[in-house]
C-alpha positions in Angstrom: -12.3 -1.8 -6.2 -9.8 0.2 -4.0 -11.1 3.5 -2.7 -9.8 6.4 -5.3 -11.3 9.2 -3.8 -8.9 12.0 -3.9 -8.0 13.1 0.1 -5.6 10.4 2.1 -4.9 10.6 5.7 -0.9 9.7 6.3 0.7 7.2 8.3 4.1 7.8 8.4 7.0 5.1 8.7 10.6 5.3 8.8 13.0 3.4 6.1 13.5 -0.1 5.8 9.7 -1.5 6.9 10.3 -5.3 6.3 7.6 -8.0 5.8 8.2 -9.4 9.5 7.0 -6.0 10.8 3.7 -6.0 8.5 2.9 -9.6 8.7 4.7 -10.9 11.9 6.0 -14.4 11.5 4.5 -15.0 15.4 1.0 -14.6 13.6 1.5 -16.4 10.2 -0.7 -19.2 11.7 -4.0 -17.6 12.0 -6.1 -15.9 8.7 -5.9 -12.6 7.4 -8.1 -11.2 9.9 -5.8 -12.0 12.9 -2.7 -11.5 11.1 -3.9 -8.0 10.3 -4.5 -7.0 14.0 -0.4 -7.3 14.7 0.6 -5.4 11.2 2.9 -2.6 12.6 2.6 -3.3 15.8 6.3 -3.6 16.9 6.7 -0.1 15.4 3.3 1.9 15.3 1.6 0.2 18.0 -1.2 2.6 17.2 -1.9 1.6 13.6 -4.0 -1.2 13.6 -6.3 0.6 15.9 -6.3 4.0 14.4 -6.3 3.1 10.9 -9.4 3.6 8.7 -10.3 2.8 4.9 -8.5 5.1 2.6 -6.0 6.1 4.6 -2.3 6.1 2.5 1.6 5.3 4.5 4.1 7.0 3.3 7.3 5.7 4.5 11.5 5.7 3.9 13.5 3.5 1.4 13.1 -0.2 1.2 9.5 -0.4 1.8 9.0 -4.2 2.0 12.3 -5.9 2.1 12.4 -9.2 3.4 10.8 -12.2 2.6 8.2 -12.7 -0.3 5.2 -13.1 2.3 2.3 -11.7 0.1 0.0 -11.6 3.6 2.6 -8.5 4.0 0.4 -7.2 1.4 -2.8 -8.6 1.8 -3.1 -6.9 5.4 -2.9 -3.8 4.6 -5.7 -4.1 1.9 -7.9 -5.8 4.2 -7.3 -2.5 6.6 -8.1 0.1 4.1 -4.7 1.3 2.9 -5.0 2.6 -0.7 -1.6 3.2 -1.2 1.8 3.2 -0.1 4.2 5.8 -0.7 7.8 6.1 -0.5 11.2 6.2 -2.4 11.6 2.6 -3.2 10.1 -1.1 -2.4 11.2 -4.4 -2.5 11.0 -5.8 -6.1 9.1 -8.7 -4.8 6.9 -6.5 -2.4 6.0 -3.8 -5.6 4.7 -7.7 -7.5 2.8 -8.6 -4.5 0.9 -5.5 -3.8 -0.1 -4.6 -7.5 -1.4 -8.6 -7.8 -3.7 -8.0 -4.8 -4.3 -3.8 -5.5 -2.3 -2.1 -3.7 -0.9 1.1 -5.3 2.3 1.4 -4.5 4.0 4.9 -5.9 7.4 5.5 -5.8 8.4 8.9 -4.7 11.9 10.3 -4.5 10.5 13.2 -2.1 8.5 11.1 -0.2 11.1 10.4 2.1 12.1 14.2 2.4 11.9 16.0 5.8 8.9 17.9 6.5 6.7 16.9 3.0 4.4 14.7 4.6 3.8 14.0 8.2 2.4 11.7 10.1 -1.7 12.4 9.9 -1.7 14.8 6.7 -4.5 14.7 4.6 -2.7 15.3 1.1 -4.4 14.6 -2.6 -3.2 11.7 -5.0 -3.4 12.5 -8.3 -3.8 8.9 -10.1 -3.6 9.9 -13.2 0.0 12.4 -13.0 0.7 10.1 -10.3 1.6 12.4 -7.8 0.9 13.3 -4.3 -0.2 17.1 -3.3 0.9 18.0 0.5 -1.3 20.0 2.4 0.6 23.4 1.5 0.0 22.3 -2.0 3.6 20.7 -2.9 3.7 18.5 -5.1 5.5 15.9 -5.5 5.6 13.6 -8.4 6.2 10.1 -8.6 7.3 7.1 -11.4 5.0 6.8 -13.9 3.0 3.5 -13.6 2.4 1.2 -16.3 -1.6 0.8 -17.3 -1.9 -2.7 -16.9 -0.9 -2.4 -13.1 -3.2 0.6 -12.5 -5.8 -1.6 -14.4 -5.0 -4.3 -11.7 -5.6 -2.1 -8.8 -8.8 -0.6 -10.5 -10.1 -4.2 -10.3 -8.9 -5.0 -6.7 -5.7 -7.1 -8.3 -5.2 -9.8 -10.4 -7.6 -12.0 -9.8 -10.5 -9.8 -9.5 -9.7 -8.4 -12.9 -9.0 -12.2 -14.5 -12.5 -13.2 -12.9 -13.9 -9.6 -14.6 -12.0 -11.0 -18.3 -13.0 -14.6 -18.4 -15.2 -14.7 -15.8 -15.4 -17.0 -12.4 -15.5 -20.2 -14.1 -12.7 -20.0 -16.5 -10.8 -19.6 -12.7 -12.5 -22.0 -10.9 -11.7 -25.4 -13.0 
């Protein structure tokens, strides 16, 4: 189960964050593991390195255009990231993340100058949804439908389908 505690650290990213740049097709070979180690690297060199479990990005429009590489997803689980936050996502990107837990919450404000920097710590509200800055603005995001927060309760899709029929019924 994703960490839901309620204090996030920020990492903040700029508009238009496309799959190449979290999952770099140079790496595409090698597991999730390796593939992780190069997420962000052409434009936060510092992430991989500084990034620990919990912590939330909050970026600019189009988080996750590009292709439909779910190992865009997938490595920023596997580093810790509870949630991304920004004004709008890639339709295929929002499937992708909610199938393997990732919270994605859309934010209109997200994006707005000076709401939340780089290395915040600001709240999430799960239930609202909505994200408190660290002056105590908040800012409120699109609703999400229960059976996705149910998903990222469970760790995604297949962790909850193993929790509903348990691991055989997947396994044949």
């Amino acid at each position: 189960m994703n960490d839901m505690t309620n204090i996030h650290r920020v990492w903040r990213l700029g508009a238009d964050i496309d799959t190449d740049v979290l999952a770099p097709g140079h790496a595409m070979k090698h597991g999730l593991d390796v593939l992780a180690r190069h997420c962000l690297e052409s434009v936060r060199p510092d992430f991989v390195g500084g990034v620990r479990k919990g912590d939330v990005i909050v970026a600019g429009p189009n988080f996750g255009i590009g292709s439909s590489r779910e190992q865009a997803a997938a490595v920023l689980v596997r580093l810790g990231i509870v949630a991304v936050i920004a004004p709008s996502f890639s339709g295929l990107y929002f499937r992708n993340a909610f199938n393997l837990g990732l919270l994605l919450l859309t934010c209109a404000e997200a994006d707005a100058l000076g709401a939340l920097g780089d290395g915040d710590a600001v709240t999430l509200d799960w239930q609202a949804p909505a994200v408190i800055t660290p002056q105590g603005r908040v800012l409120a995001c699109d609703p999400i439908p229960p059976f996705l927060m149910d998903m990222v309760r469970a760790g995604g899709l297949l962790n909850q389908l193993r929790t509903r029929f348990g691991k055989e019924a997947l396994n044949g």
